[in-house]
N, C-alpha and C positions, 0 to 999 in steps of 0.2 A: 461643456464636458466636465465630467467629475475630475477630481483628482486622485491618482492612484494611491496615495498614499493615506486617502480620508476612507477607504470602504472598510468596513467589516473584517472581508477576509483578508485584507494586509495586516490590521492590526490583532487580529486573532492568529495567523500563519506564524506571526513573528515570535507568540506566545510560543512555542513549541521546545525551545531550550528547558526553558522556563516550568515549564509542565513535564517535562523527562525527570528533572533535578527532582521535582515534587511528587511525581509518581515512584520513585524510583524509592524514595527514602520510605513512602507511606506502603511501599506494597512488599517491603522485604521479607519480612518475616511469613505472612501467608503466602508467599512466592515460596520459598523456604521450604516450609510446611508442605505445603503441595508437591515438589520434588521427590522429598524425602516419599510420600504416598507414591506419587509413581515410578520412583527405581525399587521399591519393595512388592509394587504389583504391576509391572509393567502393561499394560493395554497392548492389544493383538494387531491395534489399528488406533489411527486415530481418523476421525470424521468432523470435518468446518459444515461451518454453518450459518450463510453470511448473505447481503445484497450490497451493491454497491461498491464503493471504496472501502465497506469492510471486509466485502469481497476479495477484493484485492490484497490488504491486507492475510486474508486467508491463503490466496497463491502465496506470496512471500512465507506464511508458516510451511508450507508441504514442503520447500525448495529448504526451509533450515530443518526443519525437523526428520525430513527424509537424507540431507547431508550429513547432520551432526547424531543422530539418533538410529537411521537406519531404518524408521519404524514407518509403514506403506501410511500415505496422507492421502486423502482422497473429500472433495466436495459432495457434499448432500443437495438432492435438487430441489428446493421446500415443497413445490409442488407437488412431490411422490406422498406427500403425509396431508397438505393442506385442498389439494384439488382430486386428486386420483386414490387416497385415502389408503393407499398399499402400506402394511406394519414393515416397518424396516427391523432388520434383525443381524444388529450392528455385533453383536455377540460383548465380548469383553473390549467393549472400546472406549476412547478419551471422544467424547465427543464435544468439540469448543467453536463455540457459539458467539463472533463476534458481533457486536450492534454499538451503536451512537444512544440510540434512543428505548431498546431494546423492549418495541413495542410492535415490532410489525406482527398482523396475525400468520401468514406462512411460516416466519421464523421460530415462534410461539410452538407450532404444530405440530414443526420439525422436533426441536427439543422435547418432548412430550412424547411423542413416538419412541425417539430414540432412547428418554430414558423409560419406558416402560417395557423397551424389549432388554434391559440392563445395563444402558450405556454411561458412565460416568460421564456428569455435565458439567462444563468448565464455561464461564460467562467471562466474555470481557466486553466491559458495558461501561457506558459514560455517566449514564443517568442509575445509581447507586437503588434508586426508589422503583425502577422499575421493572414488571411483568418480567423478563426475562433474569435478571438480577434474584428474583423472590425462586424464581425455579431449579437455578442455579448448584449443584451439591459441593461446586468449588466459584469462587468469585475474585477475578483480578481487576479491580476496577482503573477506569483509564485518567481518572483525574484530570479531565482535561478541562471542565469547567464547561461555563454555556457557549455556545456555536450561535454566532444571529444570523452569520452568513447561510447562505442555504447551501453552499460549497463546503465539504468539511473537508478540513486540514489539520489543526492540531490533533481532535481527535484522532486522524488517522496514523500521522507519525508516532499517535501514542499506544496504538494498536501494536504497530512495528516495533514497540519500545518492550513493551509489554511481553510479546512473543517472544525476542531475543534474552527477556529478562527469565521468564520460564524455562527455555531449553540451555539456558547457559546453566542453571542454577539444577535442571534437571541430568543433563550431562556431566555435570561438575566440573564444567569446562571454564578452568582460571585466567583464559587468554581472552575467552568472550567476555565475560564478566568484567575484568578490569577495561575493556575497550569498550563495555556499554558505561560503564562509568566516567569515561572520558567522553563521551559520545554531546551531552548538554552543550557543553563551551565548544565542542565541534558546530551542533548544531545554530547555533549564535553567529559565529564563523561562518556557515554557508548560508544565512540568511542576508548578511552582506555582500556575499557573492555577486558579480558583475556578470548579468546574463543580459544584460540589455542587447547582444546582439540577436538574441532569439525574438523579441517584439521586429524587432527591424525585417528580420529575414522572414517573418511568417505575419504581418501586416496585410497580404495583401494575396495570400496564396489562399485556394478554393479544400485543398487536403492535403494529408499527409498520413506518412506511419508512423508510429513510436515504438521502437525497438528495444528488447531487454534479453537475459537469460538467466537461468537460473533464478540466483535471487533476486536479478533486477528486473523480471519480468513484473513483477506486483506494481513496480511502482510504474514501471511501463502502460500499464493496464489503467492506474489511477492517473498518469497524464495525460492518457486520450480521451477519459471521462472529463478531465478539466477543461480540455478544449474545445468539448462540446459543451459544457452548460456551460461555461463561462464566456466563451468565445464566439460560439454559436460557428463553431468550425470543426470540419467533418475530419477525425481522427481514429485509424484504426491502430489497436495495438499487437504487434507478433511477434514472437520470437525468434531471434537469429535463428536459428534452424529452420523454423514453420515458416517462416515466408520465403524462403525458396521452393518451395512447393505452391508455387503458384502466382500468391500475392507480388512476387519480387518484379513481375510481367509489368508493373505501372510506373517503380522505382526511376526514374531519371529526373528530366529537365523538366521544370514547373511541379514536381512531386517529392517533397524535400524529406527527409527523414529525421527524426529527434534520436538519439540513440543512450541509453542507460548504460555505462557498462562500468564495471566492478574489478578488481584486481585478483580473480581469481581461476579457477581453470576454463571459465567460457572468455576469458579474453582474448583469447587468440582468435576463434571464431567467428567473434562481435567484428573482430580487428579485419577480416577479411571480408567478411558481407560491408562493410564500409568502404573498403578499397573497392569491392565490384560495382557499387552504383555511383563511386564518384569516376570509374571509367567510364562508367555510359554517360558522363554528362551532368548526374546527380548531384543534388550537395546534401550534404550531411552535417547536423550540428551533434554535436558527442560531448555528454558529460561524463567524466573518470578521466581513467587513465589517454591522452592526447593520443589521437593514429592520427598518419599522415595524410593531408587533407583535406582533413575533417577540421570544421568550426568546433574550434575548441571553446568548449565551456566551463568557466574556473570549477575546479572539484575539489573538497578537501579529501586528503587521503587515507583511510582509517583501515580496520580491519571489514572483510567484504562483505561481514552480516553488518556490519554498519552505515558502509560508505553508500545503498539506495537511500536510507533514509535521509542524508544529507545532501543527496541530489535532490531528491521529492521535494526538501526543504528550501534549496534554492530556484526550482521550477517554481514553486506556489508564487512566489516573490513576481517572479520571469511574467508566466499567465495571467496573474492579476494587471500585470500594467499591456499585457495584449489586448486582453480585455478592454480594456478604458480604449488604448490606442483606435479599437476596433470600433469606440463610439457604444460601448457597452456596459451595462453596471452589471459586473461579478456577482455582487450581493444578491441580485434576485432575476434569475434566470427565467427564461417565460417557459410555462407550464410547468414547473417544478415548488415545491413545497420540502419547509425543512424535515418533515418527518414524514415517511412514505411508507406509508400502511398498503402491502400488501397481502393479497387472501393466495 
């Protein structure tokens, strides 16, 4: 069996402080720049444009940018440009385009549509050289350096980083700002974080949910992707709300839940879909703020556009030694590939 601490994506996840500090200094000024552009011509809309965990990262933008901003955020389905070939006519809008590799042809397709029916393009891309990067009319790059692992992590906290860095700086919001500024030596801070009861408790279970709201839906979303490729364990992700309609039917004993939750007005909420499935027998492991219960997972506690990123950041740590636990290498998941080109 490997050692958790010898793969890829441990020593790459751990980078993530590390790559905030370094994004953060290199990208102020055209972050800046860019603001000033759109509080002078505001967009009518803003449109993502994402697969993956940069997908995810894209939920997380609608939940801040629709919070702090006010301005309607909505997904683009790449397919509608790349396979069904329908011109989208986004009219005056921000359309941001995140990627790792920012070479898939769908995503490619999408951007290309949108700006030819006049959509301002906003890139936030890892790889500086590439195809989406060159088409780009605004560029936040993510500095996160090379990913070997086929699991991407730092990239993605720096997606979150990235985003927060724009609409604080777009809002002219001084309270975000100085807490993403703080957010690095947080980040470092929950990378040590003691989540080993989450290998323990989900070792040996066949599924589960991942729960989030608002802004901690994103990364809800990006932990039940990790514990399918990484784990080879079957994870869906909903939102306190959305899985009472329905999903909540399977919640109890032997179907355990992971829960994201945040310090802000969906905590109450989060705090109650927790209390009902640990009546019917359920158990609940809960990163944030402790409910009664609930397997508490250390959390540090920041401002709430901060505090998923520093949960995601202590998860990555959590799943990679599931992983190994599970007799698995994180590093190369079967049938996946680090760059995934689709049409």
């Amino acid at each position: 069996m490997i050692a958790a601490e010898s793969t890829n994506l441990f020593a790459e996840a751990r980078q993530a402080g590390a790559v905030i500090r370094s994004q953060l200094f290199a990208n102020d000024g055209r972050v800046a720049a860019l603001a000033r552009r759109l509080r002078a011509a505001p967009p009518e809309a803003v449109l993502t444009c994402a697969r993956g965990s940069s997908d995810h990262a894209a939920t997380f933008a609608k939940y801040l940018i629709e919070t702090r901003l006010g301005i309607v955020t909505a997904s683009q389905a790449p397919s509608i440009a790349s396979l069904y070939r329908v011109p989208s006519r986004p009219g005056h809008a921000l359309c941001i385009a995140i990627s790792q590799s920012g070479r898939s042809p769908d995503l490619l397709a999408t951007v290309d549509a949108a700006r030819e029916a006049g959509a301002f393009i906003l890139a936030l891309v890892n790889d500086e050289d590439s195809p989406l990067a060159k088409r780009a009319d605004a560029l936040i790059p993510l500095h996160a350096g090379i990913e070997r692992s086929v699991a991407a992590t730092k990239s993605y906290v720096g997606a979150l980083a990235a985003l927060v860095h724009l609409v604080a700086a777009w809002s002219e919001d001084e309270e975000l700002a100085s807490a993403l500024a703080a957010a690095p030596a947080l980040l470092d801070r929950a990378w040590r974080a003691d989540w080993s009861v989450l290998a323990e408790k989900l070792r040996d279970v066949n599924g589960l949910y991942v729960i989030g709201r608002g802004l901690g839906l994103g990364v809800a979303q990006e932990a039940a992707l990790k514990f399918k490729e990484t784990c080879g364990l079957h994870a869906e992700a909903f939102s306190a709300a959305e899985i009472r309609h329905g999903p909540i039917a399977l919640a109890g004993p032997g179907f355990p839940l992971l829960v994201f939750r945040q310090s802000d007005e969906t905590e109450d909420s989060v705090e109650k879909l927790a209390a009902d499935v640990i009546a019917r027998g359920g158990e609940v492991l809960m990163a944030g703020p402790p409910a009664p219960g609930a397997i508490a997972l250390p959390s540090e506690a920041a401002h709430p556009a901060i505090e998923p990123m520093l949960q995601i950041q202590s998860f990555y740590r959590a799943v990679n030694a599931l992983a190994v636990a599970r007799g698995l290498d994180p590093d190369s998941p079967p049938h996946l590939a680090k760059v995934t080109e689709t049409v």
